[in-house]
Steps between C-alpha positions, in 0.01 A plus 500: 500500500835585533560683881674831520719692758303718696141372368209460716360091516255329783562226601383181770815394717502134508779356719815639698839403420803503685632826619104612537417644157178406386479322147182604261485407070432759263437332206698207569794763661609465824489820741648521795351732764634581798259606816239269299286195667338237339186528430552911437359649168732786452575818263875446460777760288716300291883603656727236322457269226751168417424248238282250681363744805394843623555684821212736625407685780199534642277833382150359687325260678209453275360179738710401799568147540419318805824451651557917512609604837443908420227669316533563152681849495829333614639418181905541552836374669500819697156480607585179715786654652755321267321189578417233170298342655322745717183474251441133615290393798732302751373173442503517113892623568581192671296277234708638212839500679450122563395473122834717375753245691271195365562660125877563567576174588332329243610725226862603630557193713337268284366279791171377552509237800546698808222643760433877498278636824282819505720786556570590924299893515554720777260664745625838434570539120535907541750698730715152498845690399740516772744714280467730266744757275321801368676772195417851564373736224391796434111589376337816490784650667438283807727195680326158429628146524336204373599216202638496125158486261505170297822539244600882593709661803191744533418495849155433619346577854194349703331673864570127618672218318266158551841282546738674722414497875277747675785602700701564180265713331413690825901607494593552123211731505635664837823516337397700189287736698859607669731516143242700404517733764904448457455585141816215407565499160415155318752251326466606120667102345509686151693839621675263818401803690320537816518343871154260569488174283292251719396437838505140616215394804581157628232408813476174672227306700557708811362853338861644543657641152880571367470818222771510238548835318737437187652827353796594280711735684653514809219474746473862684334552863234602330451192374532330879268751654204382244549132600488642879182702419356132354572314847301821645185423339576160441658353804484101358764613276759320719821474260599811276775502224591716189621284235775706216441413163720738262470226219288518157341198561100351577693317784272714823724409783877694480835303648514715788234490747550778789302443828341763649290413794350207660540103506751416223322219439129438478356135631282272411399153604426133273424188633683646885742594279670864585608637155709868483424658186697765423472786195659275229350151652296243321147392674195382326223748478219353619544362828158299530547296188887485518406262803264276282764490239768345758232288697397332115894458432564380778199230523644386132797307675378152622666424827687834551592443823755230434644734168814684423364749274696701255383903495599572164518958402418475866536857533490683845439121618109559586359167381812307626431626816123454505585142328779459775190482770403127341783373283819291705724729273518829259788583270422849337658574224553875359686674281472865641753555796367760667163290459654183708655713738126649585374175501754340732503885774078404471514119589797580807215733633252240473744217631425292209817286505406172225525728201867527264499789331700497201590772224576399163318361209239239566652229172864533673384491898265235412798261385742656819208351736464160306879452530531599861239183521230754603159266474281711272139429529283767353583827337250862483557706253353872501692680238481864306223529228756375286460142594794261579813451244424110301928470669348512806201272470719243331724500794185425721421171278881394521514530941152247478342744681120345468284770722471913301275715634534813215330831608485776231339859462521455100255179370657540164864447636380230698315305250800532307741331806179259521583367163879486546460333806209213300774477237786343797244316696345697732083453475295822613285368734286816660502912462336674714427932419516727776372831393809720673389792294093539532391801252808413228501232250789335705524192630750280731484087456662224695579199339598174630752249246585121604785343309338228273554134606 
């Protein structure tokens, strides 16, 4: 039988594959089903069809399968609060994530001798989210804020979202109860009309908050009196700001953020570690497992007390300066400006004095430090999803380097450095997955490299 668009099929869900759609055969066609588990038997509409697969989304549950976190009514992306893997039970989420980076390195990396450990969970894998950027909208004539449903800029809302923190729900939903009181017209991105396009919450582990509000416009008292009625019934929000953002663009944050009230800076604390994060700044999300993530990285360099380590896309400098705690040395290495120049105000305030922090590109620093007779030991890498340039590995191999520790938020970019790295003698020896994102099909991975012999 030959499938159609829009036709009705059932089918049993027999595996996940990476990126968490479930995979189930219809006579000898492959459909992919988001929100699926294996084990499901499911009534499933027929949305796109290629020549060797099907995409379908879930109509019913017709026999849960036993890894189903939710009863059977929960059926879509929304339903889980945006979440793609909010249908699994924790433990089956941290099974499948280990078996995802397994699959990518064998099929993208093409390596098969290396040791892969059961994936590092977290005690709290809901209200994790230490930051969060909400769009507003309009429904039934009414203020909302909430997230994109899957593939549309329709906006979606939910009485309390199962990721951000409690703290952060508690004030978004303070915050709307005021604008719409205020009755502030919302951003329109089609007609680039209207003042509110998102509110960003950032909280940290001391239950104090810094609110956001981006707009287009130039921000009225109005505007400044809402963010003052906020602190009223929400007196954690410690760090106000309104951020301008005239521009057609899905970028949230404007260039011109105008503080309003409060600490300009909200803090936070890693590893004794006093970290200003500011509007614009970069900090990982989930503080609990950001700290297993370093501790395994960190544990993957043998003898790191006696090591000059290089920090390469070091950032805002937080793992050199957590690494800068053990290792004799740290050189980070950045490419941002205004990044290094955070990095190096943060590590004055700590008095961290055996880290060099350099700006530039890490293939051209890397040879400035061999030729200043720097000794090189070990280099990190935590780069962008988009993995590290081949340029910049092959300048690795050519310095002798033999110690890489590699941390990535994107498996398939990884396994794909993994394989670069085999192919100029560098031997995967162990990955370890720390599950950063508990509730979404993501999944961070260190990986430790030794230069063949």
């Amino acid at each position: 039988m030959v499938l159609k668009k829009d036709q009705i099929i059932e089918l049993d869900i027999e595996k996940l594959i990476f990126g968490g759609e479930g995979l189930g055969y219809y006579e000898k066609m492959a459909v992919f089903v988001p929100m699926s588990v294996p084990g499901d038997r499911v009534r499933v509409k027929i949305i796109s069809l290629k020549k060797s697969y099907a995409r379908g989304i879930i109509e019913a549950i017709i026999k849960p399968g036993e890894e189903r976190a939710a009863d059977k009514d929960k059926v879509t992306f929304e339903d889980f609060h945006g979440c793609d893997f909010g249908m699994l039970k924790y433990e089956s989420q941290l099974k499948y994530k280990k078996e995802m980076v397994e699959d990518v390195l064998k099929k993208i990396g093409k390596l098969e001798n290396f040791e892969i450990y059961d994936t590092i969970g977290s005690t709290s894998p809901k209200y994790y989210r230490n930051k969060v950027i909400e769009p507003f909208a309009y429904k039934d004539g009414k203020i909302i804020s909430g997230f994109f449903k899957k593939k549309s800029h329709e906006v979606f809302e939910v009485s309390e979202n199962m990721l951000q923190s409690k703290l952060a729900n508690r004030i978004t939903k303070e915050l709307k109860e005021i604008l719409n009181k205020k009755r502030i017209p919302v951003y329109d991105e089609k007609k680039h009309r209207g003042i509110l396009r998102h509110v960003m919450v950032r909280t940290n582990s001391f239950d104090e908050a810094m609110v956001v509000l981006v707009v287009k416009g130039e921000p009225a008292k109005n505007l400044k009196k809402i963010l003052y009625d906020l602190r009223d019934r929400c007196p954690e929000v410690k760090a106000a700001y309104i951020s301008v953002n005239n521009k057609r663009t899905n970028v949230a944050l404007g260039d011109e953020d105008i503080y309003v009230y409060g600490d300009e800076v909200l803090k936070e604390e890693l590893f004794d570690i006093k970290f200003n994060i500011s509007p614009k700044s970069f900090f990982q999300i989930n503080l609990e497992q950001t700290k297993k993530l370093y501790e395994t990285a960190i544990s993957y360099f043998d003898d790191v007390k006696n090591k000059n380590i290089v920090d390469a896309y070091s950032g805002t400098g937080t793992i050199a300066m957590i690494l800068s705690r053990w290792a004799k040395k740290v050189f980070a290495i950045e490419m941002v400006k205004s990044a290094t120049l955070d990095a190096k105000k943060t590590s004055m305030e700590n008095k961290i004095k055996n880290i060099d922090f350099i700006n530039g590109k890490v293939e051209g620093k890397l040879e400035e430090l061999l030729k200043k007779r720097e000794k090189i030991d070990a280099i990190i890498f935590d780069p962008p999803r988009k993995g590290i340039e081949e340029s910049v590995l092959h300048s690795v191999a050519k310095t002798g380097i033999n110690e890489i520790v590699y941390i990535s938020c994107n498996p398939s970019t990884f396994a794909r450095d993994a394989n670069v790295l085999n192919e100029i003698g560098y031997d995967l020896l162990k990955v370890q997955p720390v599950d950063m994102f508990p509730q979404t099909s993501h999944i961070e991975v260190v990986g430790k490299f030794v230069k063949r012999t």
